[in-house]
N, C-alpha and C positions, 0 to 999 in steps of 0.2 A: 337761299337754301341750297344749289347747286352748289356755287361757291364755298361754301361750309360743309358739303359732306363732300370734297375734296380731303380735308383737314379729320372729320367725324362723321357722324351717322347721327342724322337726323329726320324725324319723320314727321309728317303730318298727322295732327288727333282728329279723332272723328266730328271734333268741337271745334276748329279751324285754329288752334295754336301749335308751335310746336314743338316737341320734347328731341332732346338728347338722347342718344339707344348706345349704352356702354353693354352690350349684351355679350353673353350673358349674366343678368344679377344673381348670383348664388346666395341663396339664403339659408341652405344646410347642405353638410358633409355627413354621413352616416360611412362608420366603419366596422368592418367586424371584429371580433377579440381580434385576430392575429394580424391586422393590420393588412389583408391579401385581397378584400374586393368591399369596393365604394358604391354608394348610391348618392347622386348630387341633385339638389333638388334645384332647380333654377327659374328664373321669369328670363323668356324673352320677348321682348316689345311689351305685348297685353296678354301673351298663352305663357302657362305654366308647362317646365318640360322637368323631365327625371335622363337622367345617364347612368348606366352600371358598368363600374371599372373593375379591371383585374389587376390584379401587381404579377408580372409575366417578365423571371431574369430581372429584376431591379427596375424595372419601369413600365407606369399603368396605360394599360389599355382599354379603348373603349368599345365592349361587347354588343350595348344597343344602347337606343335613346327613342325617346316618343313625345307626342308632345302629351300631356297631361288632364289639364284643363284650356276652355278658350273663353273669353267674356261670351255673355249671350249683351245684344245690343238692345 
C-alpha cells in the first residue's frame, strides 16, 4: 500500500480491503442562468462535500466548501 500511494491514493476500508480515492467524485454541477456561480456537489473518500464558485474576470473561484454529509458507522 505504501508503494502504490506513491503512484495514487489508496485507503484502507473500515472492512480491511482497499479502495482507490480519485477524489474528488463529482456527481453534479449546478449553474445559474448566466453561467456566473456554481455549486459542485461531490464525495470525497465516505463524506459528501458541496463547493460554491464564482466566475471572477473569466475564471472560477472558490468562495467556500464544507463537508455535507459523513456515514454514521
Amino acid at each position: 500500500m505504501t508503494f502504490l500511494n506513491q503512484l495514487t491514493c489508496l485507503y484502507a476500508r473500515h472492512w480491511g480491503n482497499w479502495q482507490i480515492s480519485i477524489d474528488p467524485q463529482v456527481f453534479s454541477i449546478v449553474l445559474n442562468r448566466d453561467y456566473s456561480q456554481a455549486a459542485v456537489h461531490s464525495r470525497i473518500v465516505n463524506r459528501g462535500a458541496e463547493a460554491h464558485f464564482v466566475r471572477i474576470d473569466n475564471e472560477w473561484k472558490m468562495i467556500d466548501a464544507k463537508l455535507t454529509w459523513i456515514p454514521r458507522c
